[in-house]
N, CA, C and O atoms as a DFTB+ gen file, in Angstrom:
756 C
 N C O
     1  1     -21.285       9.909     -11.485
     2  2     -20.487       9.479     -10.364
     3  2     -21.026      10.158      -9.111
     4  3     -21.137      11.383      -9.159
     5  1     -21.373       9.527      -8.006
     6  2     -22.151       9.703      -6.508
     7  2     -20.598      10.005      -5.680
     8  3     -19.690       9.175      -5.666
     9  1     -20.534      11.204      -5.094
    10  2     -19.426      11.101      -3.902
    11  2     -20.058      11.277      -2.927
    12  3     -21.101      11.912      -2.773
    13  1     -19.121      10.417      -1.845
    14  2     -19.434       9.819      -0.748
    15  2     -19.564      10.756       0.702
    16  3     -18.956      11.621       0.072
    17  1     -19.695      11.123       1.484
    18  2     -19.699      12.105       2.865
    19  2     -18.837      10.970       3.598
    20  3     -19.244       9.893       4.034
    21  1     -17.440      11.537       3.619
    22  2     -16.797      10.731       4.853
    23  2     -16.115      11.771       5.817
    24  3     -16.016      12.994       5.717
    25  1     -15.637      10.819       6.868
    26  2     -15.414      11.748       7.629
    27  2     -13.804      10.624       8.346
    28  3     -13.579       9.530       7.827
    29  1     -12.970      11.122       9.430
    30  2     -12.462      10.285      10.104
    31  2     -11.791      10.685      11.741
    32  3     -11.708      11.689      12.448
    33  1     -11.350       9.071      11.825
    34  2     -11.492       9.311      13.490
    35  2     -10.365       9.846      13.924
    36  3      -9.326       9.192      14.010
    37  1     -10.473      11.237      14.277
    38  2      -9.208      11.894      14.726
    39  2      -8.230      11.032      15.795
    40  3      -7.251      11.626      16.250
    41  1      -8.408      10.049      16.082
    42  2      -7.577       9.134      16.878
    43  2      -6.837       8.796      15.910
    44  3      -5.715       9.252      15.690
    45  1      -7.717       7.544      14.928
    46  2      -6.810       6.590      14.003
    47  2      -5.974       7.821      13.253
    48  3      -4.833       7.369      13.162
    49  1      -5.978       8.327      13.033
    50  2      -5.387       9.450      11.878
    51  2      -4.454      10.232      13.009
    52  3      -3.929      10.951      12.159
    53  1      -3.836      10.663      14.223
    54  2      -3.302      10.471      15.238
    55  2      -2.432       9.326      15.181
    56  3      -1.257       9.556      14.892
    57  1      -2.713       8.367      15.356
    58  2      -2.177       7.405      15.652
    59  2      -1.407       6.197      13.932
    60  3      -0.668       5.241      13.699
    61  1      -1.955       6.821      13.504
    62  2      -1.173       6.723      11.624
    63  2      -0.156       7.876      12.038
    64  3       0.915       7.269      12.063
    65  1       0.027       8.789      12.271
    66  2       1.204       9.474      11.895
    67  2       1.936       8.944      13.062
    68  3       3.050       8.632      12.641
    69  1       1.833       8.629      14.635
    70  2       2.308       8.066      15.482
    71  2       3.128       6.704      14.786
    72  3       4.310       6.484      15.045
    73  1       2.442       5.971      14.010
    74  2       3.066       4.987      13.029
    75  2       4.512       5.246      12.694
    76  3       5.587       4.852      13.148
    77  1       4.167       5.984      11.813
    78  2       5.083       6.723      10.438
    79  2       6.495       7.078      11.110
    80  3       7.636       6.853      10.706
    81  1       5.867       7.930      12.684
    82  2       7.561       8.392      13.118
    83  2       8.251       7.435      13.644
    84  3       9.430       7.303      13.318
    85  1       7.579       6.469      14.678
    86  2       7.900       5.259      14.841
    87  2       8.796       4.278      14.073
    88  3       9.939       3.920      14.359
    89  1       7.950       3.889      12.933
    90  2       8.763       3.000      11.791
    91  2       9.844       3.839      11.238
    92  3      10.734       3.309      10.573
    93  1       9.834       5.043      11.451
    94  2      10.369       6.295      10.403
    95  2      12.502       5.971      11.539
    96  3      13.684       5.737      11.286
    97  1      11.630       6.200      12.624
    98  2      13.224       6.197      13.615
    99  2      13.866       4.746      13.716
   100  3      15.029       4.430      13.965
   101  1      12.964       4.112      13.498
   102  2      13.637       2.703      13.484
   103  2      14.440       2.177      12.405
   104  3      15.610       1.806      12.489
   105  1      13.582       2.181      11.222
   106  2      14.364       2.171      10.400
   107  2      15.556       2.366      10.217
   108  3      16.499       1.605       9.998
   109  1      15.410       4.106      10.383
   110  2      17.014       4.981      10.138
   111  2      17.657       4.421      11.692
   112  3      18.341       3.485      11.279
   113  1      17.763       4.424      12.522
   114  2      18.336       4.111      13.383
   115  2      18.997       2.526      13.225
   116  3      20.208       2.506      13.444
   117  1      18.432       1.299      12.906
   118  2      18.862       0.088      12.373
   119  2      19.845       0.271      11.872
   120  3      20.804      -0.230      12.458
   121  1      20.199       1.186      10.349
   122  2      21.388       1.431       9.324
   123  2      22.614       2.161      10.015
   124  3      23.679       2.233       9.403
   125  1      22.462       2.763      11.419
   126  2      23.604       3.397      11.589
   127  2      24.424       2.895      12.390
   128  3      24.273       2.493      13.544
   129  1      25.779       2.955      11.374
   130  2      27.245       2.742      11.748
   131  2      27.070       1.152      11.499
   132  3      27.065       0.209      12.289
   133  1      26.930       1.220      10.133
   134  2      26.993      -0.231       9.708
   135  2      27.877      -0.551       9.246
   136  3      28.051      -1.765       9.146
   137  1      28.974       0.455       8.683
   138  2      30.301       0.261       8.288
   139  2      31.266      -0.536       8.818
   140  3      32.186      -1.074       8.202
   141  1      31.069      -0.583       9.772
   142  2      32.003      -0.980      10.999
   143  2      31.461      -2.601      11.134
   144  3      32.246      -3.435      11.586
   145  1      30.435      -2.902      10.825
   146  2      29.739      -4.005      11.381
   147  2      30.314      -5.256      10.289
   148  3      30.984      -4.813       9.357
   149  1      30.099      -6.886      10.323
   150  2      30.382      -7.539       9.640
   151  2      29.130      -8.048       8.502
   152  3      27.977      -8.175       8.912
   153  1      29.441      -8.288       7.216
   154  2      28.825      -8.098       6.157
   155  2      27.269      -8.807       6.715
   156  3      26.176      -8.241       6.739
   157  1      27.566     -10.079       7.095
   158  2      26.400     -10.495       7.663
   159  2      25.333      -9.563       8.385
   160  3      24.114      -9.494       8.226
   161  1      26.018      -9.007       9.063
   162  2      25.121      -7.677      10.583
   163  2      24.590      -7.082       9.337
   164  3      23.419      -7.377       9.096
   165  1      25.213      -6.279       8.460
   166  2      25.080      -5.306       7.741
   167  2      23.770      -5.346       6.653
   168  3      23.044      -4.424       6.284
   169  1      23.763      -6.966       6.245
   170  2      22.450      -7.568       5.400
   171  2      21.420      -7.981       5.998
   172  3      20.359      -8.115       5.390
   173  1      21.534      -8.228       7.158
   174  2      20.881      -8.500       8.126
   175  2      19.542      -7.179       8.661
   176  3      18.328      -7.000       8.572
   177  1      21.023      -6.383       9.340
   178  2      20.099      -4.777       9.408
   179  2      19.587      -4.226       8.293
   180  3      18.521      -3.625       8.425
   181  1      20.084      -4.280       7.219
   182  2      19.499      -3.670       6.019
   183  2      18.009      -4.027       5.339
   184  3      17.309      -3.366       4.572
   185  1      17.800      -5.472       5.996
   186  2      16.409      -6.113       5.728
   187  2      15.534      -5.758       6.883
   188  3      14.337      -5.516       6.727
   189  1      16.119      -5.728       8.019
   190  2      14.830      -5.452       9.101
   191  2      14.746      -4.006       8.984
   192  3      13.633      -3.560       9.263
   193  1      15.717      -3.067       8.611
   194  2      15.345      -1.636       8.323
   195  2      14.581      -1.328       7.480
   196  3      13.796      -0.393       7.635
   197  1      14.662      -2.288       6.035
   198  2      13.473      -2.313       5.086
   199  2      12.204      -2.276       4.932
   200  3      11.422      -1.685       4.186
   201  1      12.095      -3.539       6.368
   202  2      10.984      -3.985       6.451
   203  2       9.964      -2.973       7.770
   204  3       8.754      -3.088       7.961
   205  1      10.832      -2.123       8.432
   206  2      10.776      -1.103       9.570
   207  2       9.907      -0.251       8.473
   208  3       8.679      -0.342       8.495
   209  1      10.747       0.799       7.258
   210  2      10.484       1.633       6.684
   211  2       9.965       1.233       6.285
   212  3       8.846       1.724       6.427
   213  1       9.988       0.128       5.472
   214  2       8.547      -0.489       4.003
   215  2       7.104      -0.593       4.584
   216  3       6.063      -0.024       4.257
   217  1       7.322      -1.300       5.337
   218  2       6.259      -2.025       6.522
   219  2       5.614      -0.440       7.585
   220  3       4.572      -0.318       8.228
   221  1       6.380       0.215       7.440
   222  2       5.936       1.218       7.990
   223  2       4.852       1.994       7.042
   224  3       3.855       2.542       7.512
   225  1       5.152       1.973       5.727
   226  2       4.479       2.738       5.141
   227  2       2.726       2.470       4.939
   228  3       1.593       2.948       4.872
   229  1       3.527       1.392       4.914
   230  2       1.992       0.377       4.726
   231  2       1.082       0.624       5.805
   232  3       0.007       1.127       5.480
   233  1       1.318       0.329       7.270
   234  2       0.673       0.315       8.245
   235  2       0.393       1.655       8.530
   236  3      -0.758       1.999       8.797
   237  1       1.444       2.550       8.499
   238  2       0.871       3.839       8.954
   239  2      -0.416       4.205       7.618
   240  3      -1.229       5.110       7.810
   241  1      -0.432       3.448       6.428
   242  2      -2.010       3.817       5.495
   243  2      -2.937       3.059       5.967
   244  3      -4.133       3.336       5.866
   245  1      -2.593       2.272       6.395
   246  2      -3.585       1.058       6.525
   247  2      -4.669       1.510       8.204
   248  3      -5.840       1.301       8.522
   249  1      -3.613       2.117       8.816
   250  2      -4.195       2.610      10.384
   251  2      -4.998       3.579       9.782
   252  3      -6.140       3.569      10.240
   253  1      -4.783       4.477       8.847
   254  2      -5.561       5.620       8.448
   255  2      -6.563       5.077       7.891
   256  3      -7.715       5.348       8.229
   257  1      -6.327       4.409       7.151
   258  2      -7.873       3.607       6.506
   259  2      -8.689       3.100       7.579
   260  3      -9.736       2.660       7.103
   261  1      -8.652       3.005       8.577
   262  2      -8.962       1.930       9.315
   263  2     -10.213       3.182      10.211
   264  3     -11.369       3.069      10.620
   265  1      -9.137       4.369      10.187
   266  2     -10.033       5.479      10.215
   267  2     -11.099       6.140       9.922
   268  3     -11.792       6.823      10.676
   269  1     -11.279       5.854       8.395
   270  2     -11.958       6.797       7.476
   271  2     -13.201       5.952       7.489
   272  3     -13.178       4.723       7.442
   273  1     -14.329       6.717       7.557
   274  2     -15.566       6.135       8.130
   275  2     -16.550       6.977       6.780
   276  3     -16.740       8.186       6.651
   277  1     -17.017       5.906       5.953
   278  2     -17.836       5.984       5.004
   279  2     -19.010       5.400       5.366
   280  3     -19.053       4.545       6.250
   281  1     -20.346       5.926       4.535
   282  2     -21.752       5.117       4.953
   283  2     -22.471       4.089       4.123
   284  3     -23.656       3.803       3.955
   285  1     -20.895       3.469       3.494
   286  2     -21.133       1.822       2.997
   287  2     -20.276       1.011       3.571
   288  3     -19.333       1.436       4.239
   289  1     -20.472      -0.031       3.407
   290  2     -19.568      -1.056       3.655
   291  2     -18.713      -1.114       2.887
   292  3     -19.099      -0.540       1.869
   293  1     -17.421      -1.606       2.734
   294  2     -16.193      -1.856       1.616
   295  2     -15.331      -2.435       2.182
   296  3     -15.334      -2.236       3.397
   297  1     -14.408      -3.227       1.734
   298  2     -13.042      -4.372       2.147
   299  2     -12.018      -3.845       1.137
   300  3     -11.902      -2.896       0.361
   301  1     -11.367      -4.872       1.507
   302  2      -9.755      -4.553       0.626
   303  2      -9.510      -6.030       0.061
   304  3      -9.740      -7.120       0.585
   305  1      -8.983      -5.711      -1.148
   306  2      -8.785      -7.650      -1.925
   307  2      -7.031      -7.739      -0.860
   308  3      -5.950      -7.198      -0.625
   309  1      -7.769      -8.659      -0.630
   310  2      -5.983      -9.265       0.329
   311  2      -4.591      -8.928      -0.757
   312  3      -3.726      -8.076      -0.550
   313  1      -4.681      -9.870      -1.951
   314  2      -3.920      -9.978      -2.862
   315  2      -3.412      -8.465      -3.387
   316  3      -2.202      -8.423      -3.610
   317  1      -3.926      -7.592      -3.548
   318  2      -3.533      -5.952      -3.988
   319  2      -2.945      -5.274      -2.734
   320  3      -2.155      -4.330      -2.754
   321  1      -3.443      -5.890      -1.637
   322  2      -3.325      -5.154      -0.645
   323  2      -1.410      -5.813      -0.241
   324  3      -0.499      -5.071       0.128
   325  1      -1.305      -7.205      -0.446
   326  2       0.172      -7.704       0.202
   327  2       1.003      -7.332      -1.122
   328  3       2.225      -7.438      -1.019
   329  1       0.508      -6.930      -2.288
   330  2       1.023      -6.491      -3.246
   331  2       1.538      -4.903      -2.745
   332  3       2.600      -4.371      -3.067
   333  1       1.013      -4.618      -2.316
   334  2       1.165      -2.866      -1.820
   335  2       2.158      -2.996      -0.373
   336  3       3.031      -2.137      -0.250
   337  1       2.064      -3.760       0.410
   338  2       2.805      -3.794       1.103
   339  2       4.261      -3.856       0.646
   340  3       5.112      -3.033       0.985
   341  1       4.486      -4.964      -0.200
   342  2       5.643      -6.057      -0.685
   343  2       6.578      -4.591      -1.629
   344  3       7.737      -4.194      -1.757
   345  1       5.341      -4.253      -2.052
   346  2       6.034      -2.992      -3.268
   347  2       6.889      -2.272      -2.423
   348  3       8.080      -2.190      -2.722
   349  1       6.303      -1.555      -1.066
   350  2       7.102      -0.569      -0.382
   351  2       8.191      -1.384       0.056
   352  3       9.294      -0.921      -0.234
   353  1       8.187      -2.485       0.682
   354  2       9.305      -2.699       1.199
   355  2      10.616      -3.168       0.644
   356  3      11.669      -3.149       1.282
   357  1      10.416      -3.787      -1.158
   358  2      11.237      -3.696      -2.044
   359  2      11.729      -2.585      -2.449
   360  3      12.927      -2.556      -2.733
   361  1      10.980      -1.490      -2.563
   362  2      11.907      -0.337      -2.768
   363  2      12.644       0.670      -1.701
   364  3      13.399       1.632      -1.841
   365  1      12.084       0.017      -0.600
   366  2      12.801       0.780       0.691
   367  2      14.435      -0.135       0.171
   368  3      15.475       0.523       0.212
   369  1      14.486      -1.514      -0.250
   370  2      15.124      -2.228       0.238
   371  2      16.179      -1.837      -0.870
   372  3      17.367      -2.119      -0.716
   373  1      15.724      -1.197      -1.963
   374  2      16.433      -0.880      -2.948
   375  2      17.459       0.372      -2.680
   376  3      18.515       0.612      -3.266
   377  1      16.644       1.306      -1.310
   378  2      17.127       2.481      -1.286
   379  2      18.374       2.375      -0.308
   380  3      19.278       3.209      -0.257
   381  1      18.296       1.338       0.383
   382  2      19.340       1.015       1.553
   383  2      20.475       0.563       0.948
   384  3      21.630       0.927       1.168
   385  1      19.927      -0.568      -0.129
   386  2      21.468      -1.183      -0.464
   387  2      22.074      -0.220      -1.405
   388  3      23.289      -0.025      -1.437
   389  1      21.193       0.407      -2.202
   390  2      22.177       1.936      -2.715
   391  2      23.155       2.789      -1.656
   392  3      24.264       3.256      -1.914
   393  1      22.413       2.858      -0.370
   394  2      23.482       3.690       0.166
   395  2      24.210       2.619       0.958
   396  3      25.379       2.932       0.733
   397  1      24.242       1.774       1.579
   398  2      25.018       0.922       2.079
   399  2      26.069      -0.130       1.737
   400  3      26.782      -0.746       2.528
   401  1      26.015      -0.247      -0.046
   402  2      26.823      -0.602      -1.076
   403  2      27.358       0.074      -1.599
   404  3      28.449      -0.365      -1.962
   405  1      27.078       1.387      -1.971
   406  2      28.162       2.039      -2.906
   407  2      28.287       3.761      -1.894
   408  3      27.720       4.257      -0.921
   409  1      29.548       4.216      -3.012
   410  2      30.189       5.580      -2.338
   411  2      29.143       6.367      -2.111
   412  3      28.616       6.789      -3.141
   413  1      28.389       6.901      -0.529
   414  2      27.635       7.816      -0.220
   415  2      27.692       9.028      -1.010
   416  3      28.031       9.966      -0.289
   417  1      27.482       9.395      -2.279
   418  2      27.860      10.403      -2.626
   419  2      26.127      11.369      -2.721
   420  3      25.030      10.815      -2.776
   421  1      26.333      12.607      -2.716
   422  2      25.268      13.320      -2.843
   423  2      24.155      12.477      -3.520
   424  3      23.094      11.995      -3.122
   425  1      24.939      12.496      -4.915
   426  2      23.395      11.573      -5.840
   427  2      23.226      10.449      -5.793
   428  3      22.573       9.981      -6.725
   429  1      23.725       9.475      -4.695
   430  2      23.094       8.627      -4.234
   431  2      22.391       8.851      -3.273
   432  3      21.538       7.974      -3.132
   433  1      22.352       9.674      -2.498
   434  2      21.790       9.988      -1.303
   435  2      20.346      10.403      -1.994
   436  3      19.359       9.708      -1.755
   437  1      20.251      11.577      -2.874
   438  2      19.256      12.037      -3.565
   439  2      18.636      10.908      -4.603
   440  3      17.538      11.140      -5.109
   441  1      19.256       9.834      -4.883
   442  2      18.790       8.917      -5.684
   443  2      17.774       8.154      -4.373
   444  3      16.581       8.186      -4.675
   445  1      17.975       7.691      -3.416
   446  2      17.673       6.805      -2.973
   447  2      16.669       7.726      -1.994
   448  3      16.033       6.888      -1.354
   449  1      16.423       8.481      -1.762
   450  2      15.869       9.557      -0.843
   451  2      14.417       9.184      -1.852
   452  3      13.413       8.614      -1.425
   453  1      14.643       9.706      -3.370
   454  2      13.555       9.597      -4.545
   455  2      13.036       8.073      -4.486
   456  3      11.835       7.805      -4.452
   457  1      13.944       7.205      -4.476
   458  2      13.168       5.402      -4.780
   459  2      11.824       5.931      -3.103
   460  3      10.595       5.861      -3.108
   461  1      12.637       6.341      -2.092
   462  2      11.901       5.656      -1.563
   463  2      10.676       6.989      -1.114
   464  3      10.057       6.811      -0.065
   465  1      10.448       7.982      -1.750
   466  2       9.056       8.584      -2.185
   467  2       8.689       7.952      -3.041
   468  3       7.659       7.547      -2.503
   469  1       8.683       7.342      -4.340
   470  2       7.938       6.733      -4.920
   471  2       7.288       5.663      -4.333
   472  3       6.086       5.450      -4.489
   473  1       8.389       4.646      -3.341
   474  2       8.073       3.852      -2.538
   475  2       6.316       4.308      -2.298
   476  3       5.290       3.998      -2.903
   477  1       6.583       5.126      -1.187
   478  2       5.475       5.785      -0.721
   479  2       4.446       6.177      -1.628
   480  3       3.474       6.493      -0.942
   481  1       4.201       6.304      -2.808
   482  2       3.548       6.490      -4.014
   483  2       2.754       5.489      -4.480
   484  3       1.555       5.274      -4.656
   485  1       3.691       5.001      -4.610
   486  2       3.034       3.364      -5.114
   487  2       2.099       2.495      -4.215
   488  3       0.965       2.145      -4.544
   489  1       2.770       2.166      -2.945
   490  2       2.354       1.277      -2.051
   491  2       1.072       1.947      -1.495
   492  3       0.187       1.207      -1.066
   493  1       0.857       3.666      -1.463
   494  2      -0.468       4.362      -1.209
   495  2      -1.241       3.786      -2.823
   496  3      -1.494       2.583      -2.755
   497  1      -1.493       4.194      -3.699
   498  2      -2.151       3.843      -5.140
   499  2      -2.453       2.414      -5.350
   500  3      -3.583       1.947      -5.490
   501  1      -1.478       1.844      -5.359
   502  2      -1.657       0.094      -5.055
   503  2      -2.955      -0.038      -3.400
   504  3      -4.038      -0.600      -3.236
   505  1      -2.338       0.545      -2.788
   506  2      -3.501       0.202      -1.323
   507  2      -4.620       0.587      -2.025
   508  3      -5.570      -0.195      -1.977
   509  1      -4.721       1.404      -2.542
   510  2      -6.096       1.886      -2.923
   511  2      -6.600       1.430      -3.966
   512  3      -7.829       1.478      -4.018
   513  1      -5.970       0.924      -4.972
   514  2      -6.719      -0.127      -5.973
   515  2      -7.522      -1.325      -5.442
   516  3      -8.430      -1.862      -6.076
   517  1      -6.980      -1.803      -3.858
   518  2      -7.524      -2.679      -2.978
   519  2      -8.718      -2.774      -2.728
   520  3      -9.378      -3.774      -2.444
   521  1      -9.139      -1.271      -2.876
   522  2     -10.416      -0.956      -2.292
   523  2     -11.259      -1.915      -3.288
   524  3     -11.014      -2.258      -4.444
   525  1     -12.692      -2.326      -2.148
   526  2     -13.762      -3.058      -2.946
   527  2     -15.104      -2.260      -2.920
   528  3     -15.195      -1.137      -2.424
   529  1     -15.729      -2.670      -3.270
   530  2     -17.237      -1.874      -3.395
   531  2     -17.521      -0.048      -3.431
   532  3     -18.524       0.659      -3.338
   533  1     -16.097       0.195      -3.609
   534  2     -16.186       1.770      -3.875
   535  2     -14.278       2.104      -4.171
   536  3     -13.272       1.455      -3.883
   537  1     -14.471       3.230      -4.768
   538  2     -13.056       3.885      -5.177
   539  2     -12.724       5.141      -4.910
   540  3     -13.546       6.057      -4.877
   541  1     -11.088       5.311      -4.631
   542  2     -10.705       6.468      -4.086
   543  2     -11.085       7.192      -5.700
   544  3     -11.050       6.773      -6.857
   545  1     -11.446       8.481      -5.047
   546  2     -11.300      10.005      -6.548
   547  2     -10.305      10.368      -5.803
   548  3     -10.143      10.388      -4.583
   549  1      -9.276      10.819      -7.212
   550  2      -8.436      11.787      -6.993
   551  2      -8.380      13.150      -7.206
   552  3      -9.026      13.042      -8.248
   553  1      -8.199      14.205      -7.145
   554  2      -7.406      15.397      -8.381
   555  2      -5.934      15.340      -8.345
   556  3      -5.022      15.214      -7.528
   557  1      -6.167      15.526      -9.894
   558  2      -4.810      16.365     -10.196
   559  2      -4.057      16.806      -8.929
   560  3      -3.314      16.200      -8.156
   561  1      -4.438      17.882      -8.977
   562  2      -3.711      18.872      -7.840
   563  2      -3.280      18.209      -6.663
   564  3      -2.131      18.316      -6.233
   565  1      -4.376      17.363      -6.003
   566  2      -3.686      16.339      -4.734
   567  2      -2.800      15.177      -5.352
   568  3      -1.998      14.773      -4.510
   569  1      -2.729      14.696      -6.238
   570  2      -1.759      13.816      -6.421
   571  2      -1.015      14.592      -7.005
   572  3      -1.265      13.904      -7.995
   573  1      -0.335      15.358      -7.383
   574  2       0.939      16.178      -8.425
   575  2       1.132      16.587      -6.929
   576  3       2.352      16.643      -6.774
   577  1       0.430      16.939      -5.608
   578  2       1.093      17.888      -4.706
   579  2       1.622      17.140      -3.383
   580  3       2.195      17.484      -2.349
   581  1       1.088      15.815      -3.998
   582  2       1.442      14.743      -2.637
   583  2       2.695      14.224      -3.382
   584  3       3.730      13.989      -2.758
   585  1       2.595      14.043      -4.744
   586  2       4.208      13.531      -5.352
   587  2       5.351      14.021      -5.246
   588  3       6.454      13.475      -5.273
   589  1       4.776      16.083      -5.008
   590  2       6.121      16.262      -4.819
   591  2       6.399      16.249      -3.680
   592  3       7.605      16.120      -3.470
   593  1       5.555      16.360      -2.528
   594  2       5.636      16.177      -1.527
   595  2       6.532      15.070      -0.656
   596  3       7.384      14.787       0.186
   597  1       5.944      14.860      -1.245
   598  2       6.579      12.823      -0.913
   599  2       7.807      12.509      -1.125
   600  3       8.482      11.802      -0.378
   601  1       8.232      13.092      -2.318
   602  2       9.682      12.911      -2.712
   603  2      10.668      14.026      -2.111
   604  3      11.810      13.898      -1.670
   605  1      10.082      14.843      -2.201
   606  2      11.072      16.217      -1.536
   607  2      11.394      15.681      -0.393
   608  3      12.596      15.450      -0.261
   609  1      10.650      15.386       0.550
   610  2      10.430      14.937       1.823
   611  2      11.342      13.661       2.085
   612  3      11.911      13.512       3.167
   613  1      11.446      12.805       1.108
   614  2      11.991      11.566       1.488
   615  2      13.710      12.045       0.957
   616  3      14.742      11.757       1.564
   617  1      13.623      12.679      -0.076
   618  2      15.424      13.011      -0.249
   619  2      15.823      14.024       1.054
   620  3      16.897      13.861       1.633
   621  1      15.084      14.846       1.374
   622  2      15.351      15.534       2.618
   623  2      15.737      14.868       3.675
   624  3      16.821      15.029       4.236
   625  1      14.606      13.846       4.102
   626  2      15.070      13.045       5.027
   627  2      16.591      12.214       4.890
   628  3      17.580      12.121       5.618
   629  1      16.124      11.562       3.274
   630  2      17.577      10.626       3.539
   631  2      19.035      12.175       3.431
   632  3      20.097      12.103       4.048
   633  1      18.817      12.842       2.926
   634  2      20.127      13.734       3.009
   635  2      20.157      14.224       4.571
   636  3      21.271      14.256       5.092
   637  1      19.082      14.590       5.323
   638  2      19.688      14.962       6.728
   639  2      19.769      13.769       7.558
   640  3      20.346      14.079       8.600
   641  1      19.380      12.308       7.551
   642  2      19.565      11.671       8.045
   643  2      20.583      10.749       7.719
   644  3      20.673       9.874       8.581
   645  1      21.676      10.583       6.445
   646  2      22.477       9.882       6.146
   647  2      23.648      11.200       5.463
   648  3      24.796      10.834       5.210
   649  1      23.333      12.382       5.260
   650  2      24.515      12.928       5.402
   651  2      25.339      13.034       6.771
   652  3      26.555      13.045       6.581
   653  1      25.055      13.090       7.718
   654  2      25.668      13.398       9.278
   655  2      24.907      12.527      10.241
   656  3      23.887      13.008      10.737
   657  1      25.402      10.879      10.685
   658  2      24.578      10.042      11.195
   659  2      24.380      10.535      12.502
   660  3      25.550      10.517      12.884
   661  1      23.985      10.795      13.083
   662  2      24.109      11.511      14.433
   663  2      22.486      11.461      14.936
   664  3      21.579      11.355      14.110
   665  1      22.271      11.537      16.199
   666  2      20.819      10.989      16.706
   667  2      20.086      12.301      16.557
   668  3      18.863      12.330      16.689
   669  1      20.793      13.399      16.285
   670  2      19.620      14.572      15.981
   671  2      19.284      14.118      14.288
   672  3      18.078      14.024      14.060
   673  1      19.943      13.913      13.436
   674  2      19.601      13.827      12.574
   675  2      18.939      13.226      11.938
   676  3      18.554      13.595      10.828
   677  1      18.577      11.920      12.594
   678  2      17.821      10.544      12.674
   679  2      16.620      10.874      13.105
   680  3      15.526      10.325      12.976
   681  1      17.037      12.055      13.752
   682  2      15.492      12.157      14.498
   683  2      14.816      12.885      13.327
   684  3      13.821      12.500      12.711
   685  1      15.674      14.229      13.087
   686  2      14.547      15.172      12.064
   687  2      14.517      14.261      10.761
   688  3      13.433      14.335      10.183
   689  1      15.641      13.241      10.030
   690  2      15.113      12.433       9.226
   691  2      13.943      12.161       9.231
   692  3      13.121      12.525       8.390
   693  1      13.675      11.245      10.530
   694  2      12.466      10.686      11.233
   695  2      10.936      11.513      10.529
   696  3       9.884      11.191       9.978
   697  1      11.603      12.646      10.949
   698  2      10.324      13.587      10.986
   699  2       9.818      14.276       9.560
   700  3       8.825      14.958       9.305
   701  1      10.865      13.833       8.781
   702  2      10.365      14.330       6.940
   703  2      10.013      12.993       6.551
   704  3       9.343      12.886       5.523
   705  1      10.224      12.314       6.959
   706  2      10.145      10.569       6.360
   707  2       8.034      10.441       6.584
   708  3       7.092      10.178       5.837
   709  1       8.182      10.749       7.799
   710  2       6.524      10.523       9.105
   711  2       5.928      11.778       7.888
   712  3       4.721      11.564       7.767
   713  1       6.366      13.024       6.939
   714  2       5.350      13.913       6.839
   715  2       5.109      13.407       5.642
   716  3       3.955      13.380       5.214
   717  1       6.406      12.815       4.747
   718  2       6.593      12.083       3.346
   719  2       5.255      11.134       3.162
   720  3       4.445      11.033       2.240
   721  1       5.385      10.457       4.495
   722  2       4.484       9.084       4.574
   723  2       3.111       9.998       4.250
   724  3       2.644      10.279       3.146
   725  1       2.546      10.424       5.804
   726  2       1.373      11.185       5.953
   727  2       0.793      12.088       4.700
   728  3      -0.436      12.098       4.636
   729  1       1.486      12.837       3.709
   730  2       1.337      13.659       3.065
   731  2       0.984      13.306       2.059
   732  3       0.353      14.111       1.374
   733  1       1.288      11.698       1.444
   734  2       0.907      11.153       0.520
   735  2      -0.742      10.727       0.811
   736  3      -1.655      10.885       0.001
   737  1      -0.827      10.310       1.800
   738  2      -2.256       9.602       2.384
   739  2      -3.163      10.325       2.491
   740  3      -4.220       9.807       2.127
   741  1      -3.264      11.679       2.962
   742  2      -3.992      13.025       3.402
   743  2      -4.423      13.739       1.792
   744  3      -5.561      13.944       1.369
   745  1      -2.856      14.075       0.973
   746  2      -3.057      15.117       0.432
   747  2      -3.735      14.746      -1.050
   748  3      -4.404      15.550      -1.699
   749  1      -3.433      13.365      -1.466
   750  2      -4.168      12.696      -2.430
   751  2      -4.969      12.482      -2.531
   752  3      -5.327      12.422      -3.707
   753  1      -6.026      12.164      -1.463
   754  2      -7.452      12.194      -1.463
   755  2      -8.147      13.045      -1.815
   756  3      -9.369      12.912      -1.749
C-alpha cells in the first residue's frame, strides 16, 4: 500500500468549520419554542431543521474535501455520495422527532444527542466510501477518538442546547455540534 503526501487549503478547512457553526445555529434555532406552535409549524420546522443539521454535516465534509489537495486526480460516485448525505439527514430527523414528540427527559435528550453523532459517523464513512481512484486509511486510534468525540460532543450539545432553550445556549450548543462535526472529519483521517 503507497500513501499519498497531501496537504490542505487552510481556507477551505476555515471555511468547513464556518459551515458546521452556521448549519449548527440554524438548525437548533429552527426547533425553538415549538411547543407553542401549531402541529403543522412544528413538522414543518422539524424538517427544515433536519435538513439545516443533516445537510450541514454533509457540506461542512464536503467543503473540507474540496480542500484536501492530493497529487492524483479522484471524484466521488454521486450515488454513495447522496447516500451519505440522505443518511445524515434521516438521522438528524430521527433525533428531533425524539425530542419534539415525546417527554424531554434526560435520556432522551442523551438518546438523541447519540443518533445524531452517529449521524455524523456515518454520513463522514459513507462520504468516504465515495471516494474514486484512491481511499481514505484510517487508524484505530483516529476513528475510536473521533467516535467518541463525536458523540460526547453531540449529547453535550443537544443537553446544553435543549435542556435550557435560551440563545446562549443555542449558541454554545452551536459550538459542540461545529466541533462534533469537524472532529469527525480531521481526527479520522
Amino acid at each position: 500500500m503507497e500513501f499519498l503526501d497531501v496537504s490542505h487549503s487552510g481556507y477551505l478547512v476555515a471555511m468547513s468549520c464556518v459551515v458546521a457553526i452556521v448549519a449548527g445555529f440554524t438548525g437548533l434555532s429552527l426547533t425553538r419554542d415549538l411547543a407553542a406552535k401549531p402541529m403543522l409549524q412544528k413538522k414543518v420546522s422539524i424538517a427544515l431543521a433536519s435538513v439545516a443539521l443533516g445537510g450541514g454535516i454533509w457540506a461542512m465534509h464536503f467543503v473540507a474535501m474540496l480542500g484536501l489537495q492530493l497529487p492524483i486526480l479522484f471524484y466521488y460516485d454521486a450515488a454513495i455520495t447522496l447516500v451519505s448525505a440522505l443518511a445524515a439527514i434521516l438521522l438528524v430527523s430521527a433525533a428531533l422527532i425524539l425530542l419534539h414528540f415525546f417527554d424531554r427527559t434526560p435520556r432522551i435528550i442523551v438518546l438523541a444527542g447519540g443518533i445524531v453523532g452517529v449521524g455524523v459517523l456515518v454520513m463522514h464513512y459513507i462520504g468516504m466510501a465515495a471516494l474514486e481512484l484512491c481511499r481514505a486509511v484510517y487508524t484505530s486510534g483516529g476513528v475510536l477518538l473521533s467516535s467518541v468525540v463525536a458523540i460526547a460532543l453531540c449529547i453535550l450539545a443537544f443537553w446544553i442546547a435543549y435542556g435550557h432553550r435560551t440563545n446562549r445556549n443555542i449558541v454554545l450548543g452551536t459550538l459542540c455540534f461545529a466541533g462534533a462535526v469537524c472532529s469527525v472529519h480531521f481526527f479520522a483521517m
